[in-house]
C-alpha positions in Angstrom: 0.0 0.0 0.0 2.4 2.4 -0.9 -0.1 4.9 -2.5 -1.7 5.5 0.9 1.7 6.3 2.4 2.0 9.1 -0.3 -2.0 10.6 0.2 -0.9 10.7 4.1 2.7 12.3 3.5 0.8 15.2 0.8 -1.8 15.7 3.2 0.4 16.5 5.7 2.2 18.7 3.5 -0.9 20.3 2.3 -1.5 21.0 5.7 1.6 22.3 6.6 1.7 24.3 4.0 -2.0 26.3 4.7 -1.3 26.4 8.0 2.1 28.7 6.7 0.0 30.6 4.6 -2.3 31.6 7.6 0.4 31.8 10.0 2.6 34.0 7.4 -0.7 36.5 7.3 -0.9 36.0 3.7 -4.3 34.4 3.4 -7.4 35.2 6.5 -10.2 33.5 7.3 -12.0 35.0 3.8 -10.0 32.2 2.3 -11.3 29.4 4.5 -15.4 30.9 3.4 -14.0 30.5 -0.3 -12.9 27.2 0.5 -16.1 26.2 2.4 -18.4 27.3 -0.8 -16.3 23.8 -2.8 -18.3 21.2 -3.4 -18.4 18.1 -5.6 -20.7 20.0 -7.8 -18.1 22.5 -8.0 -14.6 21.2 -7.5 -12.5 24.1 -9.0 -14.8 26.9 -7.1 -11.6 28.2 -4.9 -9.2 27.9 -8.4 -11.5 29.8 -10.6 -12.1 32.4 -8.3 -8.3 32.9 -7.4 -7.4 32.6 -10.6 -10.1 35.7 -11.4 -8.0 37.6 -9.0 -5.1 37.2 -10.6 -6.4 38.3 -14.2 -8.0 41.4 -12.1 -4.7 42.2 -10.2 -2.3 42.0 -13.1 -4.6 44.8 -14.9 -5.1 46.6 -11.9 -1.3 46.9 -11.3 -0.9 47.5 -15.1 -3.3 50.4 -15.2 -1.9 52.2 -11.8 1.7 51.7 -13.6 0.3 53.8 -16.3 -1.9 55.9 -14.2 1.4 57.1 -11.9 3.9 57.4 -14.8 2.7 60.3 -16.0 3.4 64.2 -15.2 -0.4 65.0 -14.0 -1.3 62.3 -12.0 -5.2 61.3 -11.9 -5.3 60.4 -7.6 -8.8 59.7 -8.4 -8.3 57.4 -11.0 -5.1 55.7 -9.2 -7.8 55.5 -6.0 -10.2 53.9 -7.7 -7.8 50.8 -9.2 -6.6 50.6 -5.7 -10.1 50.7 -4.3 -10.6 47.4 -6.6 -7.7 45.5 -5.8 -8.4 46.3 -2.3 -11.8 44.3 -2.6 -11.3 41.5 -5.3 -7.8 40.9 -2.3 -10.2 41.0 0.4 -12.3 38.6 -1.5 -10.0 35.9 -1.5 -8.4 36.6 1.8 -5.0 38.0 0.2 -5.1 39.7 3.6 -1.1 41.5 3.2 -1.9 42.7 -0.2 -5.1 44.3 1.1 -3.2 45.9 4.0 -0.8 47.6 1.6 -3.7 48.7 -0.4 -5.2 50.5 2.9 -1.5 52.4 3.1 -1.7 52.8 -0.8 -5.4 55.0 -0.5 -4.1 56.8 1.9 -1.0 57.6 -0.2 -3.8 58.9 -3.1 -5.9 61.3 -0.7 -2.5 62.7 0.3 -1.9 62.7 -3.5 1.5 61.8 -2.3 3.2 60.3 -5.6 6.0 59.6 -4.1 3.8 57.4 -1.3 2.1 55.7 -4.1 4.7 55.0 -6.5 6.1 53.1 -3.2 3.1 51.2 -2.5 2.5 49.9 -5.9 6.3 48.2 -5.6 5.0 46.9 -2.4 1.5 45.8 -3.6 3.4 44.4 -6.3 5.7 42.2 -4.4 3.1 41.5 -1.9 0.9 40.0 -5.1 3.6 38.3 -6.9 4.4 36.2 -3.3 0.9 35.5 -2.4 0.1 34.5 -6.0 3.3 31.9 -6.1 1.8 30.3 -2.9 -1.6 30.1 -3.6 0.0 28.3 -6.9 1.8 26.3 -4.8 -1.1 25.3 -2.8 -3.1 24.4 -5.8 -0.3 21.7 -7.0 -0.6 20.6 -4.0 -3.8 19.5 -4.0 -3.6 18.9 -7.3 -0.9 15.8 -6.4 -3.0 15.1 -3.2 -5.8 14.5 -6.0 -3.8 12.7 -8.6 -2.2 10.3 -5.3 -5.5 9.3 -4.4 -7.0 8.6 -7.5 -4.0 6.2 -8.0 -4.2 4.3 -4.8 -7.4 3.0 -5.4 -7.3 -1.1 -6.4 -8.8 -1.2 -10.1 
């Protein structure tokens, strides 16, 4: 039974590994209620939704790229992308991204470019980890999956 050895061993890392991510403070308890609405009906619920973030957030941090580059910047404008990336992160319980974004607002009512031009490096790194470990986490699972599907007896 060496394919029940394996499920155990990459559950326990799966484990491990969530229980990082929550200690770390990159994902809150929104991710758990995002978890909790997968069902068999719906098995890629948490993946489509994540991945929706991550199509969001790369535009989001395109558009304030552009939106701070130039001379005259728009603070409303930059406010509002922040304002979304704020949420769609809250959604999934990216709770370190969202925290910068709370810096990165108040940054725009200052209309402190300097402030913001900081922030978005920040809220970029902050993305870029959180979106390599929720990655991570999903091939995880994904070999937790593929492990017990093989040790079944034909």
């Amino acid at each position: 039974m060496a394919g029940s050895g394996l499920v155990l061993q990459l559950q326990q890392q799966l484990g491990d590994y969530t229980d990082s991510l929550f200690n770390e403070g990159f994902l809150d308890d929104q991710f758990n209620q995002l978890q909790q609405l997968q069902d068999e009906s719906n098995p890629d619920f948490v993946v489509e939704v994540v991945s929706l973030f991550f199509e969001d957030s790369d535009r989001l941090l395109n558009e304030l790229a552009k939106a701070l580059d130039y001379q005259n910047t728009d603070f409303r404008k930059v406010d509002a992308h922040v304002h979304q990336l704020k949420g769609s992160s809250s959604s999934i319980g990216a709770q370190r991204v969202q925290r910068v974004c709370i810096a990165f607002r108040n940054y725009c009512e200052a209309q402190n470019v300097e402030g913001c031009l900081n922030c978005l490096q920040q809220v970029k790194q902050e993305y870029t980890l959180v979106k390599n470990k929720l990655e991570t986490l999903f091939k995880l699972e994904r070999q937790l999956l593929a492990a017990r599907g093989s040790s079944f007896p034909m």
